[in-house]
C-alpha positions as CSV (number, residue, x, y, z in Angstrom):
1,X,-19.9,-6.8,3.1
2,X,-20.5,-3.2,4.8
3,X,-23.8,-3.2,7.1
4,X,-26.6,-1.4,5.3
5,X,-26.9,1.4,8.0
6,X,-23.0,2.1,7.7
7,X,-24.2,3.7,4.0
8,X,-27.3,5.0,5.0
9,X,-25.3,7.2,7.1
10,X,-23.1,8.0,5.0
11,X,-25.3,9.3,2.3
12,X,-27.1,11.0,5.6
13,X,-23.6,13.3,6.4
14,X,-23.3,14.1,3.0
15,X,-26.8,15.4,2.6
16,X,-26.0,17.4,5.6
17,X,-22.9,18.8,4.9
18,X,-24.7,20.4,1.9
19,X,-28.1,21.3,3.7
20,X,-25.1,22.7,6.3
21,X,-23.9,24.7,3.6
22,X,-26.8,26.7,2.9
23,X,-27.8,25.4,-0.8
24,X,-24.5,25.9,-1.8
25,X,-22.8,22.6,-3.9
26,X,-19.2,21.8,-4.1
27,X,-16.9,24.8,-5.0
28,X,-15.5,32.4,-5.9
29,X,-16.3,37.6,-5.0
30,X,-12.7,36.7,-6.8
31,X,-11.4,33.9,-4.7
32,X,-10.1,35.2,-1.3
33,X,-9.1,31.6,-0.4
34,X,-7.9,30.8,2.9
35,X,-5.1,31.4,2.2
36,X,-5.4,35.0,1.8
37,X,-8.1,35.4,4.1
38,X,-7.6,37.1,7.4
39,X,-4.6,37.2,9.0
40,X,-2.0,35.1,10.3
41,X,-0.2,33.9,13.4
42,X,1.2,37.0,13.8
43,X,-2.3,38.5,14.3
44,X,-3.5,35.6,16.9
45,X,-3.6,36.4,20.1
46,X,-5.6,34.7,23.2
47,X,-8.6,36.4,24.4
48,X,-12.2,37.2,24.2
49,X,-15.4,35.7,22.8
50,X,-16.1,34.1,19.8
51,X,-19.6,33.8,18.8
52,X,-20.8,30.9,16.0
53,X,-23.8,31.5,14.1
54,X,-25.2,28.5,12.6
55,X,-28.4,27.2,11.3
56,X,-28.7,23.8,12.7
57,X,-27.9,23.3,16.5
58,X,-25.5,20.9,17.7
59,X,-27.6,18.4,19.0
60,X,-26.4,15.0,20.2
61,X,-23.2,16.5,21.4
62,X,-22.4,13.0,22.3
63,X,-19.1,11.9,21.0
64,X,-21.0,8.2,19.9
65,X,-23.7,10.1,18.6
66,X,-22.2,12.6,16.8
67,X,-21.4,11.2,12.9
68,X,-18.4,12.8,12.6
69,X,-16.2,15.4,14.3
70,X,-15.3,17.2,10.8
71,X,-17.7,19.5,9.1
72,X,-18.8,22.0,12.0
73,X,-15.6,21.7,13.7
74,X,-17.4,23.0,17.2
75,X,-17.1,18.8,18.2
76,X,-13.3,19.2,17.9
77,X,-12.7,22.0,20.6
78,X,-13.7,19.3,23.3
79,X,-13.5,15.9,21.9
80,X,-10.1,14.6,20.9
81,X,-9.6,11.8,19.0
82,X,-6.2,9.0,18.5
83,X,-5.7,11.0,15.3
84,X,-6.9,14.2,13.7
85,X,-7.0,16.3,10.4
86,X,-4.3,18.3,9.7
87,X,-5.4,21.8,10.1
88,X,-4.2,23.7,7.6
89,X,-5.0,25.1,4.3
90,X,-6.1,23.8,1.5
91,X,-4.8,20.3,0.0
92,X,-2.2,20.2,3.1
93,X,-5.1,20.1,5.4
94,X,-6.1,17.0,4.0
95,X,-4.0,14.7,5.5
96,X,-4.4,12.9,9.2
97,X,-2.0,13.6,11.5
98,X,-1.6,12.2,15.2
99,X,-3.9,14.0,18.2
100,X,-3.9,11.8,21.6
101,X,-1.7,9.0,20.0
102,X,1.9,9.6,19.2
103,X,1.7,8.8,15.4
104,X,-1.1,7.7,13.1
105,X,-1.0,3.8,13.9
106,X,1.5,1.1,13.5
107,X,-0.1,-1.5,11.0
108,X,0.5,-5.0,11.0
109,X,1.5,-6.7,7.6
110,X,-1.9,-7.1,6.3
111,X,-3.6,-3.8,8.3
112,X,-6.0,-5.9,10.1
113,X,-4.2,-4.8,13.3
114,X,-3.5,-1.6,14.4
115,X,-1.4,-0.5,17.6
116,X,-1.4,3.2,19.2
117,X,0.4,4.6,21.7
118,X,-1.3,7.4,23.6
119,X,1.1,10.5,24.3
120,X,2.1,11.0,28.1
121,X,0.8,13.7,30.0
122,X,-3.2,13.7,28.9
123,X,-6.1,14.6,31.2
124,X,-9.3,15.5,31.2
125,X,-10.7,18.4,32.1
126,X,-10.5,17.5,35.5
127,X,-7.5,17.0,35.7
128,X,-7.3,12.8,35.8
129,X,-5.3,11.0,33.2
130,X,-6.3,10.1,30.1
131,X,-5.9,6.2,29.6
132,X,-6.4,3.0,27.0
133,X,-8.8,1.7,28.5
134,X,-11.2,5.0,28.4
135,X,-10.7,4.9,24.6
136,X,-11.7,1.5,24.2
137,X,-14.7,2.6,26.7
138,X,-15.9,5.1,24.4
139,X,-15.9,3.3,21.4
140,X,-17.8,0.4,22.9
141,X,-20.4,2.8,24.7
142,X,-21.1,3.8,20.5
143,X,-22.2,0.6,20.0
144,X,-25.3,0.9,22.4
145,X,-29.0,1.5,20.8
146,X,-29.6,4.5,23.0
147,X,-26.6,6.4,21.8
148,X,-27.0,5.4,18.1
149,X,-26.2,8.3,15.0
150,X,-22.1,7.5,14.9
151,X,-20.4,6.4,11.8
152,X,-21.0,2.7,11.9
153,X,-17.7,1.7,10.6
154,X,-16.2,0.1,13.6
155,X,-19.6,-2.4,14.2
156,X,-18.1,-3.5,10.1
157,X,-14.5,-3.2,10.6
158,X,-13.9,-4.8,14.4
159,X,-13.8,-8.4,14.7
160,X,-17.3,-9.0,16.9
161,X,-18.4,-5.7,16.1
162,X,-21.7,-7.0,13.8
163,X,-23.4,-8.7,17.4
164,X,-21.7,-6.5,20.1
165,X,-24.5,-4.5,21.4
166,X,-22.7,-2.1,24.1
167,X,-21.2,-1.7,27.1
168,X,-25.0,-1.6,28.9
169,X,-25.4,-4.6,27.9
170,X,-22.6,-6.6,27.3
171,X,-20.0,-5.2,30.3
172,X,-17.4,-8.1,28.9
173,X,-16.5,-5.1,26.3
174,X,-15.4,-5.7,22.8
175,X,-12.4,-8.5,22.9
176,X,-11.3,-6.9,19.7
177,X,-9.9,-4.4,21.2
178,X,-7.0,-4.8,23.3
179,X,-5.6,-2.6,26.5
180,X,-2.1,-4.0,27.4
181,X,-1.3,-1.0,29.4
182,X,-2.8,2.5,30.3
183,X,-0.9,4.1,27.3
184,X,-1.8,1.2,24.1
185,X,-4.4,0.4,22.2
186,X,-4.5,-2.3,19.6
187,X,-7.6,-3.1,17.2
188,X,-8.2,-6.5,15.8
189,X,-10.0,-5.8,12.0
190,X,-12.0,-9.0,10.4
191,X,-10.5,-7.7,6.9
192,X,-7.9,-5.5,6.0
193,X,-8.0,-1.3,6.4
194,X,-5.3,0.8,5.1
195,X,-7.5,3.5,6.0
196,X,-8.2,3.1,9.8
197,X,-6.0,6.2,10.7
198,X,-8.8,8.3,8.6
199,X,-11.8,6.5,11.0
200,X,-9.8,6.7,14.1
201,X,-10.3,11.1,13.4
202,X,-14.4,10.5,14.3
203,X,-15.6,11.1,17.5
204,X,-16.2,7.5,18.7
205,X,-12.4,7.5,19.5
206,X,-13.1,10.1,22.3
207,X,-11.8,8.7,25.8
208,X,-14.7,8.6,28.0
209,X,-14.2,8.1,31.6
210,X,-16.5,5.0,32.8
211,X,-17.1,6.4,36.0
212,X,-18.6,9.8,34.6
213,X,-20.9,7.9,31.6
214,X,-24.3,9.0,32.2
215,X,-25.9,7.9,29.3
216,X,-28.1,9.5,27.0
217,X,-27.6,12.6,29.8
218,X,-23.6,12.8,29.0
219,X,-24.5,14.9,25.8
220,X,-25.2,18.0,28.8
221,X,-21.8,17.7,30.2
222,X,-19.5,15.5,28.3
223,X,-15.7,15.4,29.8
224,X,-13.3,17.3,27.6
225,X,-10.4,15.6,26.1
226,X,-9.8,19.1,24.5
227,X,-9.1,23.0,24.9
228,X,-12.5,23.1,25.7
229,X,-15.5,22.3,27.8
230,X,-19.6,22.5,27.8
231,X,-20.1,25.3,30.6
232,X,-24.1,25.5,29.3
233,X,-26.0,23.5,26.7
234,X,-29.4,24.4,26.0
235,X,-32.5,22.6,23.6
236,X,-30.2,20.1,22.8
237,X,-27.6,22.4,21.7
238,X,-29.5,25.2,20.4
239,X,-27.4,27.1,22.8
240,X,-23.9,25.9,23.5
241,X,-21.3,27.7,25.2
242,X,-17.8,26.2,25.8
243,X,-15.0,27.9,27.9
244,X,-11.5,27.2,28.3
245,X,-10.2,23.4,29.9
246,X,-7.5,24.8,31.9
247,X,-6.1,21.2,31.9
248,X,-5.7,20.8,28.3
249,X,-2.2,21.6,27.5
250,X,-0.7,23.1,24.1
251,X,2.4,20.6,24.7
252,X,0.3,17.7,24.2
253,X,-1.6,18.7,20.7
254,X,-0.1,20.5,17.8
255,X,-3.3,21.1,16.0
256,X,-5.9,23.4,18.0
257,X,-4.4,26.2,18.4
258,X,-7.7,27.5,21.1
259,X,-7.2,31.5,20.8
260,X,-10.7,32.7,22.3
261,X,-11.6,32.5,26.0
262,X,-14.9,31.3,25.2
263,X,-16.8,30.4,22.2
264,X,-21.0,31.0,22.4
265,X,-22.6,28.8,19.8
266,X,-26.0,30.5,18.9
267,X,-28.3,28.1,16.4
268,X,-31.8,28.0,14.8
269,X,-30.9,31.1,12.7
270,X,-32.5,32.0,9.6
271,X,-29.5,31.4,6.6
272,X,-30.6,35.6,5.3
273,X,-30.1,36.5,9.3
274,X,-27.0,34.7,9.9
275,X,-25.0,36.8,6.8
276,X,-26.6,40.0,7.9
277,X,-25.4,39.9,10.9
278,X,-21.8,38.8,9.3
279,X,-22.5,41.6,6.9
280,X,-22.7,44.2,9.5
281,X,-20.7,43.1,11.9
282,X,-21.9,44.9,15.0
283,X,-21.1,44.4,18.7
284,X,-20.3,40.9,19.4
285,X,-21.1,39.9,15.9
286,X,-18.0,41.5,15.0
287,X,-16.0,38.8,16.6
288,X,-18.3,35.9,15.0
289,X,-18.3,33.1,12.4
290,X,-20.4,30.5,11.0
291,X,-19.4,26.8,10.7
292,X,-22.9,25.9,8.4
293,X,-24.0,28.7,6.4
294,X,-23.1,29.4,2.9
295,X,-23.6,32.4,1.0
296,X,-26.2,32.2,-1.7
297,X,-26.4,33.2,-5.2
298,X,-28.0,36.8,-4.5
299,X,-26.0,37.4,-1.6
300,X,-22.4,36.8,-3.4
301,X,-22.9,39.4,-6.3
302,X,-23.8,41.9,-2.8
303,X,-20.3,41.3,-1.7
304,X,-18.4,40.9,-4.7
305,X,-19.2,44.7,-5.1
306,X,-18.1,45.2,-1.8
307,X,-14.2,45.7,-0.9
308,X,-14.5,45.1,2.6
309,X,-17.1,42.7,2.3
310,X,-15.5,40.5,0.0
311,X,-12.0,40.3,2.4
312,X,-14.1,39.0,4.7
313,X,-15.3,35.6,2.8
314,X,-13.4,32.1,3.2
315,X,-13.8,29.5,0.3
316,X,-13.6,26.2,0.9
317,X,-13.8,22.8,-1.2
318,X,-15.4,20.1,0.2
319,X,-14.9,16.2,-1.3
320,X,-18.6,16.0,-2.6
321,X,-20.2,15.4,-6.3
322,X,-23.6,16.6,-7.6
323,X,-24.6,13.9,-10.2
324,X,-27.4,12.4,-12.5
325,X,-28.0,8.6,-11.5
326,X,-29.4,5.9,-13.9
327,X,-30.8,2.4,-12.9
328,X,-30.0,0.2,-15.5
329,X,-33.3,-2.1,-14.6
330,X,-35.8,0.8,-16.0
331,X,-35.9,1.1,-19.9
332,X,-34.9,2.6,-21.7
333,X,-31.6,3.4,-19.3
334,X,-30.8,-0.4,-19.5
335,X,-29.6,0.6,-22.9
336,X,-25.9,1.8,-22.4
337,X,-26.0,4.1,-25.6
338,X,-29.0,6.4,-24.5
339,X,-27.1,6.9,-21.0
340,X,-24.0,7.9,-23.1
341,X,-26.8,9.9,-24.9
342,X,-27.6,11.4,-22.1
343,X,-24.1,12.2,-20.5
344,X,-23.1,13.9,-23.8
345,X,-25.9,15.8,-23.8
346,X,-25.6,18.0,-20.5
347,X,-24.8,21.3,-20.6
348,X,-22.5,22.0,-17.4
349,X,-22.8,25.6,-18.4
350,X,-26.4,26.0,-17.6
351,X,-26.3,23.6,-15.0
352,X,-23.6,25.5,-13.2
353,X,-25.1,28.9,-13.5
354,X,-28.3,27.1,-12.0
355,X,-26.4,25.8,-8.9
356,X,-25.5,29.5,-8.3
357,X,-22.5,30.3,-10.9
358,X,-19.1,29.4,-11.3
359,X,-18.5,31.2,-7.6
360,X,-20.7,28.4,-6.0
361,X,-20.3,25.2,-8.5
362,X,-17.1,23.7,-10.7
363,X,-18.2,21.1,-13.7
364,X,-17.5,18.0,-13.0
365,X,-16.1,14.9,-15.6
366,X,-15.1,12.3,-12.8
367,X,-17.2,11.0,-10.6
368,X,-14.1,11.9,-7.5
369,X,-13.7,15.4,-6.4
370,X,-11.1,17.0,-8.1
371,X,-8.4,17.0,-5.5
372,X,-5.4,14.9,-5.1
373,X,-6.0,13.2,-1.4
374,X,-9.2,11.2,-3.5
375,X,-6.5,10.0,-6.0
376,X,-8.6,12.9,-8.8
377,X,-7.7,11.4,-12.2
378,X,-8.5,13.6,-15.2
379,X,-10.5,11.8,-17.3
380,X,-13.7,13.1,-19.5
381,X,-15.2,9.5,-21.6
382,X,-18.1,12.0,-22.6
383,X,-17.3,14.9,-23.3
384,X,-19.9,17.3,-24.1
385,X,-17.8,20.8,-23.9
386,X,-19.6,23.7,-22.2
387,X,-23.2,23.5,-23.8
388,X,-23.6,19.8,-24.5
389,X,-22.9,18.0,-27.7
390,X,-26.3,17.4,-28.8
391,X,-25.3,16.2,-32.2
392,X,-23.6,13.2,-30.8
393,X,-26.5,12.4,-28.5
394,X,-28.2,12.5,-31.7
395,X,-26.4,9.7,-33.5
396,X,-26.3,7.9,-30.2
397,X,-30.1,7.7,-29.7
398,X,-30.1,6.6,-33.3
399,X,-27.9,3.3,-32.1
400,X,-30.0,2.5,-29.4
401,X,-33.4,2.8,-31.9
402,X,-34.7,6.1,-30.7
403,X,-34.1,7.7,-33.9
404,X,-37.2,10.1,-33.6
405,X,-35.9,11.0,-30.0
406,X,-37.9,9.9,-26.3
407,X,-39.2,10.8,-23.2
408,X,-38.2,10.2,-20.2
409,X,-39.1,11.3,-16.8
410,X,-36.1,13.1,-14.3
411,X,-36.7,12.1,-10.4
412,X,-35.7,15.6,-8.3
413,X,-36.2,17.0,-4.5
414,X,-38.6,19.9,-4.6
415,X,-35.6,21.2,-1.9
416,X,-34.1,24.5,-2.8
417,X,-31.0,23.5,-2.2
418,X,-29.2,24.0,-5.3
419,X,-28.5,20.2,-6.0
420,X,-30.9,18.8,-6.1
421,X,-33.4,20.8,-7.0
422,X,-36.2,22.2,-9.6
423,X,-33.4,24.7,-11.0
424,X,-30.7,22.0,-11.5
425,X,-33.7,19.4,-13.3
426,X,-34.9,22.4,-15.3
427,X,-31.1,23.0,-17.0
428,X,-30.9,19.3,-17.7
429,X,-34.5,19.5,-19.4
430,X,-33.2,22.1,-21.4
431,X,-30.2,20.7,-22.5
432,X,-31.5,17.3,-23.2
433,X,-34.7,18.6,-25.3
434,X,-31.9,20.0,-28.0
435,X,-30.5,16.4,-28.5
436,X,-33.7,15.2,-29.0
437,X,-35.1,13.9,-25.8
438,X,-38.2,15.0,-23.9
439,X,-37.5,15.5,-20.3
440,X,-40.6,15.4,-17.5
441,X,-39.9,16.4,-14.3
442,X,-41.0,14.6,-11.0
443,X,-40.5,16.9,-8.3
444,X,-40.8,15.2,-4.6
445,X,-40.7,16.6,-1.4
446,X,-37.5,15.8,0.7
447,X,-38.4,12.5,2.8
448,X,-40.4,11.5,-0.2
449,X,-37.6,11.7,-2.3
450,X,-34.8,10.0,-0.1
451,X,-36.9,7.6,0.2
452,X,-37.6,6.4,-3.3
453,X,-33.9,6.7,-4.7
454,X,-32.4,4.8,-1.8
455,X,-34.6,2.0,-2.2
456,X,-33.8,-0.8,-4.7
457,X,-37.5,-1.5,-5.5
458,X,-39.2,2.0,-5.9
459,X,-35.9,3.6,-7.5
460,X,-36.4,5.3,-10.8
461,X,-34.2,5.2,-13.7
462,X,-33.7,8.6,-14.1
463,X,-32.5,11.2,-11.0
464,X,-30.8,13.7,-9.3
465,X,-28.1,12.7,-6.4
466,X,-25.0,13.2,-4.8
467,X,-22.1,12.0,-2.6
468,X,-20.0,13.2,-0.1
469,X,-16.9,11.5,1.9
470,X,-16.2,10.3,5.4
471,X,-12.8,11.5,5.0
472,X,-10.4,12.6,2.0
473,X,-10.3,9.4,0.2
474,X,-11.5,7.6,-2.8
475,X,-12.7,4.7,-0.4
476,X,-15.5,6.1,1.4
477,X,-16.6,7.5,-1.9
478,X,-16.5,5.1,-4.4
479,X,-17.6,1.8,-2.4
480,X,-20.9,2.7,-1.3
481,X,-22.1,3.4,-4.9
482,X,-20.1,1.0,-7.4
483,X,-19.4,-2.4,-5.0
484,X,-22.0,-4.8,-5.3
485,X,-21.9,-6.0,-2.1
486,X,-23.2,-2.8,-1.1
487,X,-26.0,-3.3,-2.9
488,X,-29.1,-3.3,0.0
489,X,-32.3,-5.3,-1.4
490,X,-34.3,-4.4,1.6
491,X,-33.1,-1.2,3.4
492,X,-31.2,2.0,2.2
493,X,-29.7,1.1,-1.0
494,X,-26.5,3.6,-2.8
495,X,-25.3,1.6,-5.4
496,X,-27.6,2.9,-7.7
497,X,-26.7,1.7,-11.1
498,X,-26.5,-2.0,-9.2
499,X,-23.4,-2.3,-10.7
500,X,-21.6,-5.6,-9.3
501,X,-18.5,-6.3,-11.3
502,X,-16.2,-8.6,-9.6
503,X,-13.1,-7.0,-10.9
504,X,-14.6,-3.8,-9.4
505,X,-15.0,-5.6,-6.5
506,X,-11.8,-7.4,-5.8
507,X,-9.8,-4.2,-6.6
508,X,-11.5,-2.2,-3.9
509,X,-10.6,-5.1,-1.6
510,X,-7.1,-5.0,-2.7
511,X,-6.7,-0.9,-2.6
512,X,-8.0,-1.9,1.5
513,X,-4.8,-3.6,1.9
514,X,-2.5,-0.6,1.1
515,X,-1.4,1.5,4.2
516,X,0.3,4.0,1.4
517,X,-2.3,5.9,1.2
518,X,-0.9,8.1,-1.6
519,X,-0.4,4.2,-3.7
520,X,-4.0,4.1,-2.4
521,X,-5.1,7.2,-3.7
522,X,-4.2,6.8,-7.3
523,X,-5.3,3.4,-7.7
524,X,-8.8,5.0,-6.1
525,X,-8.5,7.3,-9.7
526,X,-7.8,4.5,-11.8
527,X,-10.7,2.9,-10.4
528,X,-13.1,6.0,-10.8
529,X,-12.1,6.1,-14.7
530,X,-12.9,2.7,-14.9
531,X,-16.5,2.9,-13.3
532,X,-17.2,6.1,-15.4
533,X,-17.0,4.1,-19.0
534,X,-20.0,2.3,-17.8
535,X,-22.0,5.8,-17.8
536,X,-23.8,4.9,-14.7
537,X,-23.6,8.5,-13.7
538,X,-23.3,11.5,-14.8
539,X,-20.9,13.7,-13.1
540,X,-22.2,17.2,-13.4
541,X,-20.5,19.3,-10.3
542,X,-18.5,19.9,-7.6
543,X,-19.5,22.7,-4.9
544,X,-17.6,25.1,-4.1
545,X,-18.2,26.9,0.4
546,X,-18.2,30.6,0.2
547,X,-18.9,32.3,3.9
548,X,-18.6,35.3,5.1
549,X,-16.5,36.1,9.1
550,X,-16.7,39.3,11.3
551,X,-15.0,41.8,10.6
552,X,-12.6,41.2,14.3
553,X,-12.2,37.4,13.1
554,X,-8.4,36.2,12.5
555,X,-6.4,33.5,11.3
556,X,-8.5,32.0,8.8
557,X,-7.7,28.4,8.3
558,X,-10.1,25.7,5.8
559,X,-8.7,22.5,4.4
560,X,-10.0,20.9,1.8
561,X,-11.1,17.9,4.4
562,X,-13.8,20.0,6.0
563,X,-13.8,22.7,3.4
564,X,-14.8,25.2,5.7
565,X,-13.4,27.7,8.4
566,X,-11.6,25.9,11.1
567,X,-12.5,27.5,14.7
568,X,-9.7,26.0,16.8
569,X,-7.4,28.2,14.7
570,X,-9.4,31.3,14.8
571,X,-8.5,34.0,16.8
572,X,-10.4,37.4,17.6
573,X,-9.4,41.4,18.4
């Protein structure tokens, strides 16, 4: 059973990677992809500043504080990991590829061990050598209170990992994982993980030199692994500039490619200010990008009309869904037929155009993000067309004894995010009241509404939510919400249709075992169609990363892992 926190966070990452993305949901002026977009190698040259734009500052630049090293990207440049994402575009991009180890793991026959063997040749940015041991350093030092805010996985994966409480306090280190030599690293897992290559891309598998930890101060000046290193970090990364590690070598990673000289991260921008600036593109904003802001509804039809404007926009697809939840304990949502009701009653149409247009949102049917690394199976057990099939709602309600119609009340965030929100509740009030059921809306601040959908006793049965993964996989995405040993009485709670079905259950565990993680990934679909004839959600969209780069800004690169522009590929005039 995972630890309650090891959710929590999750669900906390994939609020941000939305709140990141300006408002925007998951997946536009016509699509300049990335693959279009900018130029290409040829185009790259080394040299010069780029500056990052971003809403949010980087703060906790603390490898074991820091959740994970792939939406902003700006973690990457100076932190490498024993495997990485592949960085390139599109559905190629989401696949892990080897960074300091030499391949992406050696399993044993059950994957609850897994050996790496470090490439030769790696330093740090002073110029000492990379080893095991300062691996299996960092990863401990993640387990300590004061640098808490990592991706809990390895405290549930590692054998000891549930009571291990640090290297501060426990100096006898984590006997889970072994050192043999200066180049190997094995890990010792209390259950199967076909997936550990995907974990062993976050942060916490930073080397860390033991002799330069300082703590909750290494955050200032952490020792780069990577192309890069901190030079000046101000209000906990509100200002952080990085410039060239002139002992990180090419020869040793294949997937930053580290073009600028130095890269000035300016945050605690307005979202408006940050795509003005873009817009216009003047002095050094020319040669500048932004790793969190998207562009919103208003903003797109500006540069759709705009030739110049609109070569200069990267889309990206993240793995996220934007969905209704029920809890099956409330009436009248204990009643399977009014929650088929109520899934073919939804208009995607209007809820689409209310989370910004087709540019900004795709309908969703499945419960995965429609792309191939999750193990996306087409399926559609509801389906409701464009505008809602209110007529079979109708006959529905009628089955379940609600033949005059009801009321029910819809839980949202007062957050004008675009998810979440009054506009997305409003469309699903709209669309329902045509099938015959009265929608009231509850609209709750932010905190006040996290906090009463991910708690099992104050949950209501009828709300807005959404999900985003860890990594490209139908794993991290599925078994937080439908295994019910996730389920979390007193804590955070994300299993919210408290669904525990033991065949559910024991065919998670078995898809765990697989190290193919394309067999993995379409037995993750299979799964997913399963879950979704139990209409304990209703999948309503994916969201779709539109942002604009200056106007000097080269070799554009987004995979669908991070779905947004990549800056160790970048390159600027």
């Amino acid at each position: 059973m995972r630890q309650p926190s090891l959710i929590a966070r999750r669900a906390a990452v994939a609020t941000v990677s939305l709140v990141v993305a300006a408002g925007a949901a998951a997946c536009g002026p016509e699509d300049n992809d990335a693959k279009s977009s900018g130029g290409g190698d040829s185009q790259a040259k080394k040299g010069g500043t780029l500056t990052v734009l971003n809403s949010n500052p980087q703060s906790d630049f603390d490898p074991a504080r820091l959740y994970t090293s792939g939406g902003g990207n700006v973690p990457s440049l100076v932190f490498r990991t024993l495997t990485t994402r592949n960085r390139e575009n599109g559905a190629a991009g989401a696949k892990v590829v080897p960074d300091l180890a030499t391949d992406t793991g050696r399993p044993s026959k059950n994957a609850t061990v897994w050996t790496y063997t470090l490439k030769k040749g790696l330093t740090y940015e002073d110029g000492t050598p990379i080893t095991s041991a300062d691996i299996k350093y960092g990863i401990e030092r993640s387990f300590a209170a004061e640098l808490s805010g990592g991706a809990p996985y390895l405290r549930d994966w590692l054998i000891g990992g549930a009571d291990y409480q640090g290297p501060y306090k426990d100096k006898k280190g984590l006997d889970s994982i072994e050192t043999p030599d200066d180049l190997t690293i094995v890990f010792h897992l209390n259950k199967p993980e076909g997936e550990f290559p995907y974990l062993a891309t976050q942060t916490q598998f930073t080397p860390v030199p033991k002799a330069k930890d300082t703590g909750t101060k290494y955050e200032q000046h952490p020792v780069s692994s990577g192309p890069y290193k901190v030079v000046k970090n101000e209000n906990d990364g509100e200002r952080l500039v990085l410039e060239r590690n002139t002992h990180w070598s090419a020869s040793t990673d294949a997937e930053r490619k580290a073009y600028p000289d130095r890269i000035d991260v300016r945050s605690g921008l307005d979202s408006s200010v940050i795509n003005q600036r873009l817009s216009s593109s003047q002095g050094a904003d020319a040669a500048a990008v932004t790793t969190d802001t998207n562009l919103g509804p208003a903003e797109l039809a500006k540069v759709t009309g705009d030739k110049e404007l609109a070569s200069r926009v990267g889309t990206g697809h993240f793995g996220y869904t934007n969905y209704i939840a029920f809890n099956p304990k409330v009436k009248p949502f204990d009643n399977p037929k009014v929650r088929q009701a109520i899934s073919y009653a939804i208009d995607r149409s209007s809820v689409v155009n209310a989370a910004g247009g087709s540019s900004l949102a795709e309908p969703a049917t499945t419960y995965l993000p429609n792309q191939k690394s999750f193990g996306y199976t087409p399926y559609d057990h509801f389906p409701a067309g464009a505008s809602g099939n209110a007529t079979k709602a109708k006959e529905l309600l009628k089955e379940a004894g609600y033949k005059n119609g009801l009321t029910v009340t819809l839980t949202h965030s007062n957050s004008k995010d675009f998810e979440t929100s009054p506009e997305i509740a409003t469309a699903i009030q709209d669309a329902l009241k045509k099938a015959g059921i009265t929608v009231k809306l509850q609209g709750l601040e932010s905190n006040d509404y996290s906090d009463k959908i991910h708690s099992a006793k104050t949950e209501p049965g009828f709300f807005l939510a959404h999900w985003g993964a860890d990594w490209p996989s139908g794993g991290p995405f599925l078994a937080p919400i439908f295994d019910g040993r996730q389920i979390v009485k007193d804590g955070a709670n994300f299993n919210t249709g408290f669904l525990n079905d033991k065949s559910v259950n024991s065919e998670i565990d078995a898809i765990n075992k697989l190290t193919d993680l394309d067999e993995a990934a379409k037995r993750w679909g299979a799964l997913d169609e399963k879950t979704g004839e139990q209409a304990l959600t209703v999948p309503l969209f994916h969201p779709v990363y539109k942002r604009l780069y200056g106007k000097d800004v080269k070799n554009i690169v987004i995979s669908d892992w991070t779905g947004v522009l990549d800056i160790s590929q970048v390159a600027v005039k």
